[in-house]
Structure formats: C-alpha cells, structure tokens
GUKE-491811 format. One line per field, with one value per residue: residue number from 1; residue in three letters; x, y, z of N, C-alpha, C, O in turn. Coordinates in steps of 0.05 Angstrom, whole numbers, plus 5000, padded with zeros to 4 digits. Each point is the difference from the previous one (the first is absolute). Example, Ala and Ser with C-alpha at 12.3 -4.5 7.8 and 13.67 -1.06 7.14 Angstrom:
residues 2
nr = (1,2)
rest = (Ala,Ser)
n_xx = (5264,4972)
n_yy = (4886,5021)
n_zz = (5156,4973)
ca_xx = (4982,5016)
ca_yy = (5024,5024)
ca_zz = (5000,5001)
c_xx = (5018,4985)
c_yy = (5024,5022)
c_zz = (5000,5014)
o_xx = (5021,5010)
o_yy = (5000,5022)
o_zz = (5013,5004)
//
This chain:
residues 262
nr = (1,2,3,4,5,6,7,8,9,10,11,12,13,14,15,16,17,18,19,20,21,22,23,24,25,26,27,28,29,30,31,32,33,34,35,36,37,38,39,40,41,42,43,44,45,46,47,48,49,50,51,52,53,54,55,56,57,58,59,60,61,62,63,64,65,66,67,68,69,70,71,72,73,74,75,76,77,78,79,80,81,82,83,84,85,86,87,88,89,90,91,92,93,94,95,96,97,98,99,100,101,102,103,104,105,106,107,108,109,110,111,112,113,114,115,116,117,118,119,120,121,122,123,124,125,126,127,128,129,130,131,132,133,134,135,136,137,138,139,140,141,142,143,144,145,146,147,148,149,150,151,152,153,154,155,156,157,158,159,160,161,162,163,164,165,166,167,168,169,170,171,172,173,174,175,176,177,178,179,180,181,182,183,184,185,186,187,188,189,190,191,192,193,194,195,196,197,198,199,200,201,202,203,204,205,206,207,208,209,210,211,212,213,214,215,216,217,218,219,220,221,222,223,224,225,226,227,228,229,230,231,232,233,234,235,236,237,238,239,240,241,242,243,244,245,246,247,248,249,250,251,252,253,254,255,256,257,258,259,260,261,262)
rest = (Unk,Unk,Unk,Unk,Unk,Unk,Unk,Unk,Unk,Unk,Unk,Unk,Unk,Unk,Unk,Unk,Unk,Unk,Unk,Unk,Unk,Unk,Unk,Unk,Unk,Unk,Unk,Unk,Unk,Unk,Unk,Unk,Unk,Unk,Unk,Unk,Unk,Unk,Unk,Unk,Unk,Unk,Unk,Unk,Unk,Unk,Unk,Unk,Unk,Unk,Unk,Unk,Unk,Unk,Unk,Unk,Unk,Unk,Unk,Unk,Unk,Unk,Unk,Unk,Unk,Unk,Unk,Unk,Unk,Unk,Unk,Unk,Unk,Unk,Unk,Unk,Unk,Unk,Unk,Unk,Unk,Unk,Unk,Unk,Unk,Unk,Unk,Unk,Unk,Unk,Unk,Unk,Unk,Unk,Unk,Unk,Unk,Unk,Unk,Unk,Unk,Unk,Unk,Unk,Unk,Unk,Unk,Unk,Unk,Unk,Unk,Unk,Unk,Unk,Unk,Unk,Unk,Unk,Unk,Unk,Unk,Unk,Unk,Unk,Unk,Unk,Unk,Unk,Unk,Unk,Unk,Unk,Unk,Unk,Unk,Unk,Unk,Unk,Unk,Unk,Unk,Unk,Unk,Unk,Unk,Unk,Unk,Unk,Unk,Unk,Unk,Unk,Unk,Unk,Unk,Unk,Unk,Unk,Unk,Unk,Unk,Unk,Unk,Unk,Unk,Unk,Unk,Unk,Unk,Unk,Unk,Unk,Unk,Unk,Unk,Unk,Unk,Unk,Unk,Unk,Unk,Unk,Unk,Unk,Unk,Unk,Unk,Unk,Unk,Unk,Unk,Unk,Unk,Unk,Unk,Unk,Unk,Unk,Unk,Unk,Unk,Unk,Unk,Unk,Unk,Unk,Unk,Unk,Unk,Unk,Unk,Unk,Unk,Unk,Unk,Unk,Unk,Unk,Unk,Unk,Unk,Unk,Unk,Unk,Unk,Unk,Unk,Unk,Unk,Unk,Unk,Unk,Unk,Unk,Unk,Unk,Unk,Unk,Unk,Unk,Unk,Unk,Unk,Unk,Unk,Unk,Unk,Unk,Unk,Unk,Unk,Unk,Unk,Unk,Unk,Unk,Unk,Unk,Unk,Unk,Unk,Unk)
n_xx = (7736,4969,4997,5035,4973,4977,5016,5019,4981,4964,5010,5007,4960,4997,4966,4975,4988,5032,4964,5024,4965,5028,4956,5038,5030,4968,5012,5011,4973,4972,5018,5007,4960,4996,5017,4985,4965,5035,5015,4976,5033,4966,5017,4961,4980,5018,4974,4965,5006,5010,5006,4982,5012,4980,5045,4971,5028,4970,5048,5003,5020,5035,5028,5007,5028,5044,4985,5021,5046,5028,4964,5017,5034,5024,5002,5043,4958,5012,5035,4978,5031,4962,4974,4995,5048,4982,5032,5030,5032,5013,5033,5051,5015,5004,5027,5002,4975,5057,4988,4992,5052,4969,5037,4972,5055,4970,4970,5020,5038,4991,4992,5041,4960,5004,4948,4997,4974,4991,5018,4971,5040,4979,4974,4964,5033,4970,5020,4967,5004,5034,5017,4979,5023,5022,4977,5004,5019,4996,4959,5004,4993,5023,5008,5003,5019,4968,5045,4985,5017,4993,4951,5033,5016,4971,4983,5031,4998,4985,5005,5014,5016,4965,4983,5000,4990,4953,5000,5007,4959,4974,5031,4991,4962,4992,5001,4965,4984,4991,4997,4960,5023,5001,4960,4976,5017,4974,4957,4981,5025,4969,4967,4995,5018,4969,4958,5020,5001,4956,5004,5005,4987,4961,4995,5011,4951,4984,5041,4991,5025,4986,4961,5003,5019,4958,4976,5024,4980,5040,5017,4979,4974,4995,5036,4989,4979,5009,5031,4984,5015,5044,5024,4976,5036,5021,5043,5024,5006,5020,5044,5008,5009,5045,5045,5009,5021,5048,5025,4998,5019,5053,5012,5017,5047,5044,5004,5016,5024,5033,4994,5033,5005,5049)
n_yy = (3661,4984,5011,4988,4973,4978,5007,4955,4965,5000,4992,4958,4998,4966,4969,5029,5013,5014,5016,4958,5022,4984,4995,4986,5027,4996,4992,4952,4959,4991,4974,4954,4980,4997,4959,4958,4992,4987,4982,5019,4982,4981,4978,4985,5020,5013,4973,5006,5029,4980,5043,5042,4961,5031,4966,5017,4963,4993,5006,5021,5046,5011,4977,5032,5016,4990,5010,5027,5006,4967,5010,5035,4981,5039,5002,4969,4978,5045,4973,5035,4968,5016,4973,5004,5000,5040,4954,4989,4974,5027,5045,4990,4982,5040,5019,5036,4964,4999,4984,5031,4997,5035,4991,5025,5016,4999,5035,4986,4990,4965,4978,4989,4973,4975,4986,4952,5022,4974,4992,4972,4994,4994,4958,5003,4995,5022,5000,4982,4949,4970,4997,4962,4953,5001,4992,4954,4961,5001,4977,4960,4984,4976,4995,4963,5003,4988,4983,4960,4977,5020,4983,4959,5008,4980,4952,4968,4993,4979,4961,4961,4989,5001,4957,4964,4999,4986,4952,4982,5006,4953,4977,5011,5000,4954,4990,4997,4964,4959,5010,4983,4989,5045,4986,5022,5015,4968,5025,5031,5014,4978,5017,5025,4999,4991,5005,5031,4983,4992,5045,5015,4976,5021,5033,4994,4973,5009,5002,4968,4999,4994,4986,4958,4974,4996,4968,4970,5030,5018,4964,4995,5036,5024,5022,5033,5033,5030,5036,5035,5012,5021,5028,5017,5011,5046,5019,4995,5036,5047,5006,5014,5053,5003,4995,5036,5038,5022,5001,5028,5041,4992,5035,5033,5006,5006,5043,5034,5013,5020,5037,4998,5027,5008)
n_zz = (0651,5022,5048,5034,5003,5032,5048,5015,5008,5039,5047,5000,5021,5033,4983,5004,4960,5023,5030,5012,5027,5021,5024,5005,5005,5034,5037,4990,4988,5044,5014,4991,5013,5057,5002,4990,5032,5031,4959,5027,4992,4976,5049,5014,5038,5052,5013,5032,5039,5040,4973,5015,5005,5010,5002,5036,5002,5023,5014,5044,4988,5009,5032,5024,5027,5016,5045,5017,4998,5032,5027,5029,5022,4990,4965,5004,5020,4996,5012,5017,4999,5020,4979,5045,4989,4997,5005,4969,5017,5026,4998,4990,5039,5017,4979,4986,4999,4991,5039,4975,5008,5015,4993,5030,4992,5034,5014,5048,5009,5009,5033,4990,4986,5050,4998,5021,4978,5034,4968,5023,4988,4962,5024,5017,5037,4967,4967,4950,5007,4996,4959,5006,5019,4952,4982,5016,4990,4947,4996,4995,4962,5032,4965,5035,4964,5029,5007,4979,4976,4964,4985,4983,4947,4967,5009,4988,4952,4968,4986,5000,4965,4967,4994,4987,4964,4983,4988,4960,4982,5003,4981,4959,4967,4997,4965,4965,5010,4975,4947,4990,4968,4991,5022,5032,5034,5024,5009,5027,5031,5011,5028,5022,5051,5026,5017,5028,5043,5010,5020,5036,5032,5013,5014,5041,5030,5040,4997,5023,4964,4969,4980,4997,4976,4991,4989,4971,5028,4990,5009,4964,4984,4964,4979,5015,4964,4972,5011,4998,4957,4983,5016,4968,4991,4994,5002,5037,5010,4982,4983,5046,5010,4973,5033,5038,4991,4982,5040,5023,4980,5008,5036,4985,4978,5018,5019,4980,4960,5042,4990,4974,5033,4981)
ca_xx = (5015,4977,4997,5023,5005,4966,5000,5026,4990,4986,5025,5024,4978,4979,4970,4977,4994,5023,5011,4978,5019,4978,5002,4973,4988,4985,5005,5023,4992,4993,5030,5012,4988,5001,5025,5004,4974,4995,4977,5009,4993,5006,5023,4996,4995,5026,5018,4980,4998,5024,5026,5031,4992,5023,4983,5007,4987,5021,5000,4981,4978,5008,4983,4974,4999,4994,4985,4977,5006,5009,4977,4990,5028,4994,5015,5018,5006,5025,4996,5026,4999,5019,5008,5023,5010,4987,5006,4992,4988,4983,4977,4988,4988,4972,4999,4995,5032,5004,5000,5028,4997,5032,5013,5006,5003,5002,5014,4981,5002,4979,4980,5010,5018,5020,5002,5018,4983,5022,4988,4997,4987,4987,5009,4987,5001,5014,5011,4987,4994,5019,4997,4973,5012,5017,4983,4986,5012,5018,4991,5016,5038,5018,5000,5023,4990,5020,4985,4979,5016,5012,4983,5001,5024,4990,4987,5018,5010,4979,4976,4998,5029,4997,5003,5033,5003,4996,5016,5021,4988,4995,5017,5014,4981,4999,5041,5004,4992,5026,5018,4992,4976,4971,5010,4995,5021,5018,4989,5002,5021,5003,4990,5009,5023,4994,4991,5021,5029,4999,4993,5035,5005,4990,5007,5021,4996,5031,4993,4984,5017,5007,4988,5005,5030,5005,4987,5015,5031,5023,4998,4975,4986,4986,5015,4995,4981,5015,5012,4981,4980,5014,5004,4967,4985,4975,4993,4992,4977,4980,5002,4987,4964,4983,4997,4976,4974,4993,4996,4973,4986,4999,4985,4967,4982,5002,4980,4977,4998,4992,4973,4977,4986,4989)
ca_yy = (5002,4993,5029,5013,4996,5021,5023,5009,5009,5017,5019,4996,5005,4983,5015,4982,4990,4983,4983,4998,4992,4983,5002,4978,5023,5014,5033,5001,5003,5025,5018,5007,5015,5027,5017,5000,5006,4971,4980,4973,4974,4974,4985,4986,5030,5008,4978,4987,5027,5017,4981,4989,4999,5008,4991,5017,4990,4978,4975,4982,5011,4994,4974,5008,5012,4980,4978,5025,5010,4992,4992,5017,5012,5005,4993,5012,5020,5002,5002,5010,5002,5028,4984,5013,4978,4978,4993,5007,4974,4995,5015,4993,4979,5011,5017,4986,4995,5017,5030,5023,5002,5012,5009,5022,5016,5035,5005,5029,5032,5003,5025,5037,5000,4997,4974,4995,4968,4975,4988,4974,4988,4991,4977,5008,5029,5006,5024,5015,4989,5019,5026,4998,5014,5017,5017,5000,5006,5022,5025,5001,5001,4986,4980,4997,4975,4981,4962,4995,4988,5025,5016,5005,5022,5023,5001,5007,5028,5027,4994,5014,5031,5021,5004,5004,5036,5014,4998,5024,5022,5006,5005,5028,5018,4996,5004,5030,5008,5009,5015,5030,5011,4999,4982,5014,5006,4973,4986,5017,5004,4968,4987,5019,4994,4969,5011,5006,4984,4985,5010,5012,4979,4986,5026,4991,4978,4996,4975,5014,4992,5021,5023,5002,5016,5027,5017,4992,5009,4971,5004,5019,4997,4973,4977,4993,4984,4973,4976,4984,4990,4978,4989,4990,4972,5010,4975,4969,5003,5004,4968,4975,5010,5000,4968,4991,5008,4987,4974,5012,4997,4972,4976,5006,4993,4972,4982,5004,4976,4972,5016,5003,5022,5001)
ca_zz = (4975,4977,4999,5000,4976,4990,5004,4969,4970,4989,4996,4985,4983,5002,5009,5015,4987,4985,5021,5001,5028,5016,5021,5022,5006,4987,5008,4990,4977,4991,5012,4973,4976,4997,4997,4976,4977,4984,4995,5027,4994,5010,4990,4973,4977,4988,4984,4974,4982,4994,4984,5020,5030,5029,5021,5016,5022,5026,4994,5011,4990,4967,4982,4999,4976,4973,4990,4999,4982,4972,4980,4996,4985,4970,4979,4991,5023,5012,5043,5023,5033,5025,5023,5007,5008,4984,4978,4974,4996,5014,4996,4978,5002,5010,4979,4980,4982,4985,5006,5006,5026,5014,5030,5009,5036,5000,5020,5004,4983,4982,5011,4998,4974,4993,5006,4988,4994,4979,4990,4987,4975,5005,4964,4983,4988,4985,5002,5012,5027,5017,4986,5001,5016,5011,4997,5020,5029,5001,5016,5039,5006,4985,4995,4990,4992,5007,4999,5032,5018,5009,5012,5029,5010,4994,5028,5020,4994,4995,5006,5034,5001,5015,5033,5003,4993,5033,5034,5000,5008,5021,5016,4998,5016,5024,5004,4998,5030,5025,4998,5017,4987,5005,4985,4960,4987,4999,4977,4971,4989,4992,4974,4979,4990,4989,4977,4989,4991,4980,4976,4997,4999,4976,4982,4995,4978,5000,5018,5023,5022,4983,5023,5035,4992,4992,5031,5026,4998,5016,5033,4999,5019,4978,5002,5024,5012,4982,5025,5019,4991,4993,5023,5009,4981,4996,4964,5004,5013,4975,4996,5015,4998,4977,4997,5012,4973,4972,5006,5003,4980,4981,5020,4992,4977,5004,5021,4989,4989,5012,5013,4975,4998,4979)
c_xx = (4981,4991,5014,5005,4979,5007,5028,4985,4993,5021,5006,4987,4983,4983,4992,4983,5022,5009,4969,5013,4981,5028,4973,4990,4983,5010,5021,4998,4991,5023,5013,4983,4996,5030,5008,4991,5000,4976,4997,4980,5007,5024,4996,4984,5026,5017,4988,5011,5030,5023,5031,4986,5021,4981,5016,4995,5015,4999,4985,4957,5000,4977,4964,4993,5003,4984,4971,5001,4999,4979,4993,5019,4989,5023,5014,5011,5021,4989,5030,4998,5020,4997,5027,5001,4976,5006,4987,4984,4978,4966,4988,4985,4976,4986,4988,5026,4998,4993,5023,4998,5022,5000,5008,5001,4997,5016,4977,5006,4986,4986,5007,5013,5032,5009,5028,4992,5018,4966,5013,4980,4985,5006,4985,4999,5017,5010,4983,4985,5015,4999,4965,5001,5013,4985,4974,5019,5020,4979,5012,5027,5016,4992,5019,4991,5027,4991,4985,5020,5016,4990,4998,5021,4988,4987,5012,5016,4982,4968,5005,5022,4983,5000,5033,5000,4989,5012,5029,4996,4995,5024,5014,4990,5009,5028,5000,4983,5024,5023,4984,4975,4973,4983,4984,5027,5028,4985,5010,5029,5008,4975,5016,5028,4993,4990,5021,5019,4979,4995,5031,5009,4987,5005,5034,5024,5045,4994,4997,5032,5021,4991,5000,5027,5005,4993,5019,5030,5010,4993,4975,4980,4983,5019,4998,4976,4995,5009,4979,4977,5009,5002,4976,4998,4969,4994,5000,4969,4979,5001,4988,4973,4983,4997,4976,4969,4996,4990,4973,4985,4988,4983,4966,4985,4999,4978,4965,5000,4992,4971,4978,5002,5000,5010)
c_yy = (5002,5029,5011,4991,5015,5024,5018,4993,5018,5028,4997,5011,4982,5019,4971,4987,4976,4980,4990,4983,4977,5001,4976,5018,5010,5026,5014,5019,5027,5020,5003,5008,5027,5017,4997,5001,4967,4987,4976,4977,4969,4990,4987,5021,5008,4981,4996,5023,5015,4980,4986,5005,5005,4991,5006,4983,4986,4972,4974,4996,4985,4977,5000,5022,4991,4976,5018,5015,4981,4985,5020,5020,5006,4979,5018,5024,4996,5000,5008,4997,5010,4977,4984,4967,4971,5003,5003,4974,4991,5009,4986,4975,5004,5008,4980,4994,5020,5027,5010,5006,5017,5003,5012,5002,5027,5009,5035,5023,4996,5022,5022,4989,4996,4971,4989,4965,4984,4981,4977,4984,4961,4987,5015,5037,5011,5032,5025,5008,5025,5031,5016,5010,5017,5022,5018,5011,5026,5021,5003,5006,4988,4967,4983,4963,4971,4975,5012,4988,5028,5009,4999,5013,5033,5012,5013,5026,5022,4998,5009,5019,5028,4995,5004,5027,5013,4994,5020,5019,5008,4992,5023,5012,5005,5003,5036,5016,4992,5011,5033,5004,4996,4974,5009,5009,4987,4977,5021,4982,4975,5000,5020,4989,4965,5014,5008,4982,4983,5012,5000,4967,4987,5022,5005,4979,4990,4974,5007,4991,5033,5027,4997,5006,5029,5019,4987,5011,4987,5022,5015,4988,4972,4977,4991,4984,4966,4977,4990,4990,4971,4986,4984,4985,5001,4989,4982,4996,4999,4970,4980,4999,4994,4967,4988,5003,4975,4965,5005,4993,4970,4981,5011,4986,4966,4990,5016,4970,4968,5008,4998,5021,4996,4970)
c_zz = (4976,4995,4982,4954,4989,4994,4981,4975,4999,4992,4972,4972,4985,5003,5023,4984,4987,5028,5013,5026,5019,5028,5018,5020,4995,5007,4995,4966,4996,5009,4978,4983,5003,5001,4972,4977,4978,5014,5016,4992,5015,4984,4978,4972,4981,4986,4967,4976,4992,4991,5021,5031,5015,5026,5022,5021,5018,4982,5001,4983,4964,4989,5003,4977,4966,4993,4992,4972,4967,4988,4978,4972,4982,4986,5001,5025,5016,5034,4998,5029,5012,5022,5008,5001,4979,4969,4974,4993,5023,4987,4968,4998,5007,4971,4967,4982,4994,5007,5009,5026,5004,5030,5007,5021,4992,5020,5008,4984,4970,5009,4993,4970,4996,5004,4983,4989,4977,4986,4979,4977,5017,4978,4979,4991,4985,5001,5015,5019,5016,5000,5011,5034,5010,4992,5012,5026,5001,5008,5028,4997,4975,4991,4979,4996,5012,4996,5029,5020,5019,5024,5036,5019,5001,5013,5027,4994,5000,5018,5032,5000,5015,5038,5005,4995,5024,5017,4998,5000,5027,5015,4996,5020,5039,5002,5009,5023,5018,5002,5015,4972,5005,4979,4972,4984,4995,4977,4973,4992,4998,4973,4973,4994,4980,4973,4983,4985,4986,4974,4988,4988,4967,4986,4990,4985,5018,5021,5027,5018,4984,5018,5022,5005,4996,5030,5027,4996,5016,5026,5007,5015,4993,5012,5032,5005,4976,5013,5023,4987,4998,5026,5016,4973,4986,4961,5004,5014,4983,4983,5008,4997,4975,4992,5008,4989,4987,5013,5011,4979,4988,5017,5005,4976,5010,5017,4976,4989,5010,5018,4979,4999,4973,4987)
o_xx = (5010,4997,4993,5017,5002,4997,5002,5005,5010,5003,4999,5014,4993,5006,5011,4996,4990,5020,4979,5020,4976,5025,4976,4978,5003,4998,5005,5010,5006,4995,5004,5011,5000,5001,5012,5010,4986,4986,5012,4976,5019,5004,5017,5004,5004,5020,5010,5002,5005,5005,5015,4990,5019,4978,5023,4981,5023,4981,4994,4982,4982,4982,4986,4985,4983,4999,4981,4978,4990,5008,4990,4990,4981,5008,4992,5019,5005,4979,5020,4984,5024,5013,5013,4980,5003,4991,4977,4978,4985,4979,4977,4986,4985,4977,4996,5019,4979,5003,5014,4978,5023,4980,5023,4982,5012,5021,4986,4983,5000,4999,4983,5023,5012,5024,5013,5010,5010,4981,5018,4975,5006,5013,5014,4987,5024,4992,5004,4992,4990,4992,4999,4992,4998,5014,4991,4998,5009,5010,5002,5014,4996,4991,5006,4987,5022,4976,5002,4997,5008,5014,4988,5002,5008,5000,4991,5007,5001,4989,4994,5000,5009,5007,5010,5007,5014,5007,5007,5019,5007,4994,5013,5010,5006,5010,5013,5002,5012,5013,5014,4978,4989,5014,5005,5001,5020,5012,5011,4998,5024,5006,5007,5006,5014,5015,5001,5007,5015,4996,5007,5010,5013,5007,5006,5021,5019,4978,5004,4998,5014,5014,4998,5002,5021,5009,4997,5018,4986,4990,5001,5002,4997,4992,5007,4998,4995,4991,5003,4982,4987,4988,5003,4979,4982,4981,4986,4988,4983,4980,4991,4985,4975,4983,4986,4981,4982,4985,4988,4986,4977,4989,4982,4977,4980,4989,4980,4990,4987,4993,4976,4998,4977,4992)
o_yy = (5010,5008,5010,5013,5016,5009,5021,5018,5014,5012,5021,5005,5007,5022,4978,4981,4985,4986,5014,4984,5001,5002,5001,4993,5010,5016,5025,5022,5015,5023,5024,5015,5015,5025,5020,5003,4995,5003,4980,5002,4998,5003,5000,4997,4999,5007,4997,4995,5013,4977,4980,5021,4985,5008,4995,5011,4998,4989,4983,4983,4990,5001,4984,4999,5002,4987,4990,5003,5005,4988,4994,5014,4986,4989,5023,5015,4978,5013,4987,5014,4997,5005,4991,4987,4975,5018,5008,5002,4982,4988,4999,4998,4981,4991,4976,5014,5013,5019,4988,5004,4993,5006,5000,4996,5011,4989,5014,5014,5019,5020,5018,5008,5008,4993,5015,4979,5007,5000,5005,4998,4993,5009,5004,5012,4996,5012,5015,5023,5021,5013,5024,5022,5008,5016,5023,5021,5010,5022,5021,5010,5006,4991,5008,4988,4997,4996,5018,5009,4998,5011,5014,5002,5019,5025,5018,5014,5019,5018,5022,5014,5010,5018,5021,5012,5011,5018,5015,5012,5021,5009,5006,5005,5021,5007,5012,5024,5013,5002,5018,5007,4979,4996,4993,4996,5008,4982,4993,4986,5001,4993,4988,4995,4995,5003,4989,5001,4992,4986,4992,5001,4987,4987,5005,5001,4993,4992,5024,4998,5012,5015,5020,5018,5012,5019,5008,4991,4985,5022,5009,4979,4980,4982,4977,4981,4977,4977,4976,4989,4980,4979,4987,4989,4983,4989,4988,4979,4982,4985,4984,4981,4996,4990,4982,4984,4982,4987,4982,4981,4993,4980,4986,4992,4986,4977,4986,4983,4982,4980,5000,5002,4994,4993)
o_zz = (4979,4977,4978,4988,4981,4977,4989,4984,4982,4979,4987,4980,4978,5008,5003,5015,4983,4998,4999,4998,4994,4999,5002,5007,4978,4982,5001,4994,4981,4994,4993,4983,4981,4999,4991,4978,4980,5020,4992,5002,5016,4976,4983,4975,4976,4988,4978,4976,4980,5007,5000,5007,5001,5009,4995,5012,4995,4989,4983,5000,4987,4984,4989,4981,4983,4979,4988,4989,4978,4980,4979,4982,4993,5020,4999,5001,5009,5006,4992,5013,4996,5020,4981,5005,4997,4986,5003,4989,4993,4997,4992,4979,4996,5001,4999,4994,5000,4985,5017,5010,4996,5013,4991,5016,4982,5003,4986,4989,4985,4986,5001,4994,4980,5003,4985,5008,4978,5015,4983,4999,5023,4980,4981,4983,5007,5020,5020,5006,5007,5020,5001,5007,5023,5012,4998,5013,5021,5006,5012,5018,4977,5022,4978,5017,4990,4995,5016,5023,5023,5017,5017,5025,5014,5004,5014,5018,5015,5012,5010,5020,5021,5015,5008,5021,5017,5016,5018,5009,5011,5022,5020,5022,5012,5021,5016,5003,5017,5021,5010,5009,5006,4980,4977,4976,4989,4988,4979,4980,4992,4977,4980,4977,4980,4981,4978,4976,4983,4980,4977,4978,4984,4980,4976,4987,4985,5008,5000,5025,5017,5014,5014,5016,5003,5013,5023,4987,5014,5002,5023,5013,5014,5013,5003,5016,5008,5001,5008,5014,5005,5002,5020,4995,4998,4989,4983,4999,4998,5002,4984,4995,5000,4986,4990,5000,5000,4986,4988,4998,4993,4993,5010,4999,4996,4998,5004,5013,4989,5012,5005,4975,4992,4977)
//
C-alpha cells in the first residue's frame, strides 16, 4: 500500500523531489528509487525531515517503529497510519505530546486510482490536519472522513469489500463454464458486466434496489435466478460475513494492545 500511494502521487503530479521514502530493505530501496526516482532514506532521516509521515506497516511492526521515529519528529509534524487495526491513542501515546494523528483504511483498487479510504481524526488533529490527508489519498481514489470508532465497520465494508467482489466474480466466472462458456469469454463478460453496473450505479447516483428492478422482469429470467439467490440466504450471508470482519478487526486491535505491539 506504501507503493501504491508513491506511485498515485506521482501520477497525480507530485515530482520526486517532494517524497522522500525509506524501506528496511536494502533491495527493496533501490527498487523504488529506480522505478521512482525518490529519495530512499533512514526511518529516523525521513522523520527528522518530512512534514506528514505516512506510515505503511504490520501492526505487530508499529511500536518499534515509533519508538524509532518520535525522538526525531519535526514540530508540528503530522503521522498518518495505513496500519490496520492499530488505534489513534495507542499510536499517540508512542508520540510526542501533542502530535497530530490520523487513521487510515485504504483498500487495493487504490492501485488503478479508484481506492475507497475513510480517514480519522486523532485528539490533536485539526482541520488542516485532515484536508492535508485527503489530499494525499485523493491521488488513489475517494476519501471520506469518519469517527474512528467507525473504522471497524469500514474495515469489514470497504477495506476487505474488494475480496468479496472477486469471490463473486470468480463464482460467475465458473457458473459460466458450466453453463458451456469458454472461460476467457465467461471472464470478458462478468468483469465488464461488474465494471459496468458500478459505474451505472455511482453515475446514476439511484439506489441499487431501483436498478436491480429494472433488469427483473416478473416471471423472467433474472427473476428466476433472484429466487435462488434468496432461497440460499445469500444477503444474510453477505451480513454474517461483514459481522465477522468487523469482530475480527476489533479482536486484532484487542489482542495488538494486550501484546504490546503498540
């Protein structure tokens, strides 16, 4: 994900002179300096120097890290963490009084500029704090500002939402070999029909029970297969699936916290 932000600024029209990146990698480092031409530096270099830190790591990784970083903070420096399940107060108790803290779920389609990142305010962050992120994260996609308490529904919605998307992809797919399609042409016509209906869906701007109506004529073919979706308990299913996320989520940060990680 740390790439995947490198590589949308520059898109977005950042230079390389305006990002300054570290990797514990040595081979790593030189991988991003020759695909991006930034400036690869030490975790405590990049802290000493840059105004807002985007920190990109395993949970488990975090409190090493801030114990590495917060000697070092410029004054007034903004940490954004893309780390997943680890809290706003955790990370701020690592930190110098008073440093600004946001919290961020991204999600993979960042990678094609259509990520969907919720971000969180922190005790000490103020507007521009925010505005500073979104800014940042609108090179990938959308960004939308929530309480933190939100973040373990968000988790379960957007944040893991793209696998749920492939596994329905990939059960079309295989639906469409065994209806007889060849399976390149049982992919063409699921990613394009998905691609489709979420453009039709956010462009339209109508509610998604509105357009699925429109395509189920009564006794039709849609409406046939509707009924066996229903009949498999397949929205209670999606329901149960995102309960299980979001209780996931809350029990990662629960066992980081009782672990020390941060």
């Amino acid at each position: 994900m740390g790439e995947t932000v490198l590589s949308g600024l520059l898109r977005a029209g950042w230079t390389p002179d305006q990002i300054i990146a570290t990797d514990r990698r040595p081979d790593r480092q030189l991988e991003l300096h020759e695909a991006y031409g930034v400036r690869m530096v030490s975790n405590a270099e990049a802290a000493a120097q840059a105004d807002t830190i985007v920190v990109v790591v395993k949970p488990q990784d975090m409190r090493a890290l801030l114990t590495e970083i917060a000697p070092v903070l410029k004054p007034g420096a903004l940490v954004v963490s893309l780390a997943a399940g680890v809290d706003i107060a955790s990370i701020e108790a690592q930190l110098p009084e008073g440093t600004a803290v946001v919290r961020v779920m991204p999600n993979t389609p960042a990678q094609v500029d259509e990520g969907m990142a919720a971000i969180s305010p922190g005790a000490h962050s103020e507007p521009h704090h925010l505005e500073r992120v979104t800014e940042i994260l609108s090179a990938t996609g959308r960004v939308l500002t929530v309480p933190e308490s939100y973040q373990d529904a968000v988790t379960a919605i957007s944040g893991s939402g793209p696998a749920y998307l492939f596994f329905v992809v990939e059960a079309m797919i295989e639906a469409g070999v065994h209806l007889g399609l060849p399976r390149d042409i049982a992919t063409e016509l699921v990613v394009q029909t998905m691609l489709g209906s979420a453009k039709l869906l956010r462009e339209t701007g109508e509610h998604p029970t509105v357009l699925r109506e429109r395509v189920t004529s009564p006794g039709g073919t849609t409406a046939a297969a509707i009924r066996q979706l229903e009949d498999h308990k397949v929205r209670a299913a999606f329901i149960g699936a995102m309960e299980a996320a979001r209780d996931r989520s809350r029990q990662l940060a629960e066992d980081a916290r009782r672990n020390g990680s941060v």
